[in-house]
C-alpha positions in Angstrom: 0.0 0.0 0.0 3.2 2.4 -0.4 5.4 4.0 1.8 2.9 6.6 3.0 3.5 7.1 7.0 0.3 7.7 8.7 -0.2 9.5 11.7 -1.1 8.6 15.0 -2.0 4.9 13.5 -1.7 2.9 16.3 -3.3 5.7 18.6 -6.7 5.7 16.2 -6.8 2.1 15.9 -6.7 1.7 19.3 -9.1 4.5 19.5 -11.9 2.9 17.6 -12.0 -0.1 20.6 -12.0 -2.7 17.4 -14.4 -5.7 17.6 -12.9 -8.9 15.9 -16.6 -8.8 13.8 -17.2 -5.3 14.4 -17.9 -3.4 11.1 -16.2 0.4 10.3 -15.5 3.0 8.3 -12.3 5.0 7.2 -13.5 7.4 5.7 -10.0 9.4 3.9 -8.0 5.9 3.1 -5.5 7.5 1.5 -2.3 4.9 0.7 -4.2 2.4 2.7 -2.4 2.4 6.4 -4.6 3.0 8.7 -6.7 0.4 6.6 -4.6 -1.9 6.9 -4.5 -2.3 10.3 -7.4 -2.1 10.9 -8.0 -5.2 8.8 -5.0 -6.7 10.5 -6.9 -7.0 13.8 -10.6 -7.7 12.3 -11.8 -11.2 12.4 -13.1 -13.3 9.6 -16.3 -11.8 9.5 -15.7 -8.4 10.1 -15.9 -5.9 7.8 -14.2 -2.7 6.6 -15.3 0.6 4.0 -13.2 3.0 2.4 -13.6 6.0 1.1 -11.4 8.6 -0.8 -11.9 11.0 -3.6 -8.8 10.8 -5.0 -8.5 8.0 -7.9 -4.5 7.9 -7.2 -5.9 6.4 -3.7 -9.3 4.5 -5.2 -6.8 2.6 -7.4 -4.3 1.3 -4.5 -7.3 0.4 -2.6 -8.9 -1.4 -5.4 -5.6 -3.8 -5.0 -6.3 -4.7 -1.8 -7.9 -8.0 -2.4 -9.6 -8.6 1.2 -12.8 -9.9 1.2 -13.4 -7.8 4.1 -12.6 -4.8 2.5 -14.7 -2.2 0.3 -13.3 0.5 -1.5 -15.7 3.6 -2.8 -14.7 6.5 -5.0 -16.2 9.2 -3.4 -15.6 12.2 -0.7 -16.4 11.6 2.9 -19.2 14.0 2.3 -21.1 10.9 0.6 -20.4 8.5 3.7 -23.9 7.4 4.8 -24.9 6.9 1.1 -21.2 4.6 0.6 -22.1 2.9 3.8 -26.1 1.8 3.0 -24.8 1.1 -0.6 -22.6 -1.7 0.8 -25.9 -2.6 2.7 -25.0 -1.6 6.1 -27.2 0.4 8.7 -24.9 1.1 10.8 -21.3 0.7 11.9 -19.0 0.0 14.8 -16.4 3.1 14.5 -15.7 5.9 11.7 -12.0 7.2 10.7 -11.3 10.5 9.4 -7.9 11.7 9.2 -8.5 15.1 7.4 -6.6 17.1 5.1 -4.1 16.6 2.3 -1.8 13.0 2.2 1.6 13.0 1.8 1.3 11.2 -1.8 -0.4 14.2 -2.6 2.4 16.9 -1.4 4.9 14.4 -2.8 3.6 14.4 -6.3 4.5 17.6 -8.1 1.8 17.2 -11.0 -1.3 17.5 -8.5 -0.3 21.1 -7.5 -0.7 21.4 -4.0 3.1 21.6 -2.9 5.3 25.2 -4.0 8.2 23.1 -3.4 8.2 22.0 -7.2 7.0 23.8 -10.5 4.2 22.5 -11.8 0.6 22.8 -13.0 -1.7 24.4 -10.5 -4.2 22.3 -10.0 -5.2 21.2 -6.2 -8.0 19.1 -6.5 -8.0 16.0 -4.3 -10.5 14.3 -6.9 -8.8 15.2 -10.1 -11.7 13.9 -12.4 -14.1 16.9 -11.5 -13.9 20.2 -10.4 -12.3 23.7 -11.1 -8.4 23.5 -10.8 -7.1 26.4 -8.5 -5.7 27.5 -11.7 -9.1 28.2 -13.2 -10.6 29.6 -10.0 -7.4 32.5 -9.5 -7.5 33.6 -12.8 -11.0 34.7 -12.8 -12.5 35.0 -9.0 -13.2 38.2 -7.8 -10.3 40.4 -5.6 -12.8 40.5 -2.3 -13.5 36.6 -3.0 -9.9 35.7 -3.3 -8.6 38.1 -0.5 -11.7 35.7 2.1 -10.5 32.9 0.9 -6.3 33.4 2.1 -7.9 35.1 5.2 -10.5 32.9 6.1 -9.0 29.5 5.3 -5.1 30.8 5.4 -5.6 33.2 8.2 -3.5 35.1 6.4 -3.4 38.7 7.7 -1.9 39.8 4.5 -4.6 38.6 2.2 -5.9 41.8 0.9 -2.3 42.7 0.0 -2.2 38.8 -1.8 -5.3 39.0 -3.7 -4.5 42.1 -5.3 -1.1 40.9 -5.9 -2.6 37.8 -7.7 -5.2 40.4 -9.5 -1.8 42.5 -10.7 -0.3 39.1 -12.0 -3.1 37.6 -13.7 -3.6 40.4 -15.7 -0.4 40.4 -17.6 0.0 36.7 -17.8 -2.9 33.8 -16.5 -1.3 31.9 -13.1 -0.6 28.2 -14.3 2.1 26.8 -11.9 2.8 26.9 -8.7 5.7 28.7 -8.8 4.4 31.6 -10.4 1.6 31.6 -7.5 4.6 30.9 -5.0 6.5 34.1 -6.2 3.7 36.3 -6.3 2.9 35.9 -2.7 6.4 36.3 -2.0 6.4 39.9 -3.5 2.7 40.6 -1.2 3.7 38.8 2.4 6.2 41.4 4.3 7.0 39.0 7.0 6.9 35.4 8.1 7.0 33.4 10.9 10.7 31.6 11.2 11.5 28.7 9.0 7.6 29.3 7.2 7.7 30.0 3.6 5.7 33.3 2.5 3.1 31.1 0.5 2.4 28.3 2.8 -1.0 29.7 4.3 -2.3 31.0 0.7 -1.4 27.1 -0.7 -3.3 25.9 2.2 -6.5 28.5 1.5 -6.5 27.7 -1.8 -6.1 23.9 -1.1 -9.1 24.4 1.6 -11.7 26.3 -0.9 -10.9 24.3 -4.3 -12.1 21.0 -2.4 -14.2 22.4 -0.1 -12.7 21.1 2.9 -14.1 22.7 5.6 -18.1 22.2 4.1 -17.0 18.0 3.9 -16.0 18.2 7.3 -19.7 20.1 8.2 -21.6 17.2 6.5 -19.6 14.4 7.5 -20.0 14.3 11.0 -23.2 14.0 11.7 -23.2 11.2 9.4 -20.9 9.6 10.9 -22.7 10.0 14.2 -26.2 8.8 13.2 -24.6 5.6 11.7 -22.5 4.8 14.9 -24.2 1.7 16.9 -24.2 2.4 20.8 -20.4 2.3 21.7 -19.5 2.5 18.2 -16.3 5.4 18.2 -16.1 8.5 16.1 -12.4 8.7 15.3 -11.0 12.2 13.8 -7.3 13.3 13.3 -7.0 16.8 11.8 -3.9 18.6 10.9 -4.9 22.8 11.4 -6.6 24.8 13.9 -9.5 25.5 11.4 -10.1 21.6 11.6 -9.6 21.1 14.6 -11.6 23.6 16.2 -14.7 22.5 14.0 -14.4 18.6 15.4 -13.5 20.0 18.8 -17.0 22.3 19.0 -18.7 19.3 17.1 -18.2 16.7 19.8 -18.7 19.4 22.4 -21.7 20.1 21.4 -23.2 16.6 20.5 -21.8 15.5 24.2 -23.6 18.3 25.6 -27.3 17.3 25.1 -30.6 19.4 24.7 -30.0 23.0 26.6 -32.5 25.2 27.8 -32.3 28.7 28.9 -31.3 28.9 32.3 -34.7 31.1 33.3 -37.1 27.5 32.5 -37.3 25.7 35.3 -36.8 22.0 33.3 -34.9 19.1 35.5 -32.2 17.4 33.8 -34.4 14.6 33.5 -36.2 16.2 31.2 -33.7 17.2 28.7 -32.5 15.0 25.6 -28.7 14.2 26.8 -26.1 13.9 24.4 -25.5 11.8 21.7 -21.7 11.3 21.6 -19.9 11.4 24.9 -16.4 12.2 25.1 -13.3 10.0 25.4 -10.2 11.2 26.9 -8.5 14.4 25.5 -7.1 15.7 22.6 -4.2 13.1 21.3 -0.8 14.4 20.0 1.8 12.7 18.5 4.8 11.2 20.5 8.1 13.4 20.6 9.3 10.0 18.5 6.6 10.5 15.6 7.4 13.9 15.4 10.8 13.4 14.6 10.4 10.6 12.0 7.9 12.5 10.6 7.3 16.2 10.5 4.1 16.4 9.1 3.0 14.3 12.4 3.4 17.7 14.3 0.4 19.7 13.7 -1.7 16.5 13.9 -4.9 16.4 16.7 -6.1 13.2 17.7 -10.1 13.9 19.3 -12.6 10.6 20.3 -16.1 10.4 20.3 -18.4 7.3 22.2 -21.8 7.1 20.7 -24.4 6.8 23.7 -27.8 5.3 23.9 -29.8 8.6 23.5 -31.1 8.3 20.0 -29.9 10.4 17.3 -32.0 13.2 16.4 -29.5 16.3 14.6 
């Protein structure tokens, strides 16, 4: 399944309290590892889905040859329709590790990486959608400077945008090193050892796939198809992630709330649907230093209760 290190693997798979014929989902498979172990501790007759929207990763999944094992093309937006397509109600534990894989960065040709020149493209599913290419050549200034400081939190995006306007308009932006360079020339300063592009890459990364919205749908997907005790699993890898699984579970942990002025007792309120499961999970000090992309990661768990689902 490649050389593809994934992070926190043993820490999620432990995380989703596996049942030998437990059924589960991962939802971003990737190059396959945290598939794989998972199917390395499943039983005979347990079962395992995959999703990913990338046919790069649809293709090394389609070579697994496990009986066990499912793979579906699509984005983890589409999880309860993959899930009752394989004829499944409901499942034991989801997976989600979020963002962009290392194949991905590695490969120059898809565009997301400035460390090579190559066509900008960005797209995680690279049979649909508008390349980043097509989107900064003819978005708005006010739309593009959102974008780098809503998904970037850039505080130079204004400054970016109309740097990318300037550009465009004596030559369309096709690689990522024109794109690179032009940031370069807006962004005055940078935090140490941080390249002047990497939060504009990472906002245009965000909007071309639509990132954040798959996240939005996703979860409570996930949640309704949990079985009691079934675990919701999520590894993100940037605080605008991170912050909408943290405030997801929070919430769905917290139950049905009143204002404080009615005088209901708790017996009366809906509780939560997920309940909490330790804290946050970061990599080891060891990860970390075999691989650096391990460092932003955030590891948060989820237990489904018995209070029926109702979001």
């Amino acid at each position: 399944m490649g050389a593809h290190l994934s992070v926190l693997l043993e820490e999620a798979v432990a995380a989703l309290n596996l049942r030998d014929d437990g059924v589960y989902v991962d939802a971003t498979f990737g190059r396959g590892g945290h598939s794989r172990a998972i199917l390395a501790q499943l039983g005979p007759h347990g079962r395992l889905i995959a999703l990913d929207r990338d046919p790069a990763a649809v293709a090394v999944g389609n070579a697994v040859g496990d009986a066990r094992f499912r793979m579906v093309h699509a984005p983890f937006s589409a999880l309860a329709e993959a899930v009752h397509a394989a004829g499944v109600t409901e499942v034991d534990g989801v997976l989600f590790d979020l963002g962009v894989s290392s194949p991905q960065l590695d490969e120059a040709e898809r565009g997301f990486s400035f460390r090579f020149d190559a066509p900008l493209d960005m797209r995680m599913d690279t049979s649909r959608g508008m390349t980043a290419a097509e989107w900064l050549n003819q978005a708005p200034v006010e739309e593009i400077a959102q974008v780098v400081r809503d998904y970037g939190e850039e505080r130079f995006a204004r400054q970016v945008a109309r740097a990318i306007a300037q550009a465009r308009a004596v030559a369309p932006l096709t690689s990522t090193r024109q794109l690179a360079q032009v940031v370069a020339g807006a962004v005055r300063t940078r935090e140490r050892g941080q390249d002047p592009a990497t939060r504009t890459f990472q906002a245009v990364r965000i909007f071309i796939n639509r990132e954040l919205e798959e996240i939005e749908q996703a979860l409570p997907q996930a949640s309704a198809l949990l079985k009691t005790g079934g675990r919701l699993v999520v590894i993100s890898f940037h605080s605008l992630e991170d912050r909408m699984v943290k405030q997801y579970m929070r919430r769905e942990s917290q139950g049905e709330q009143v204002p404080l002025e009615i005088p209901l007792p708790a017996s009366a309120l809906r509780g939560g649907c997920l309940r909490l499961i330790g804290r946050a999970v970061k990599p080891s000090e060891r990860e970390a230093a075999g691989n650096p992309r391990a460092r932003s990661a955030t590891m948060r768990v989820a237990e489904r209760t018995e209070v029926p689902w109702s979001s």
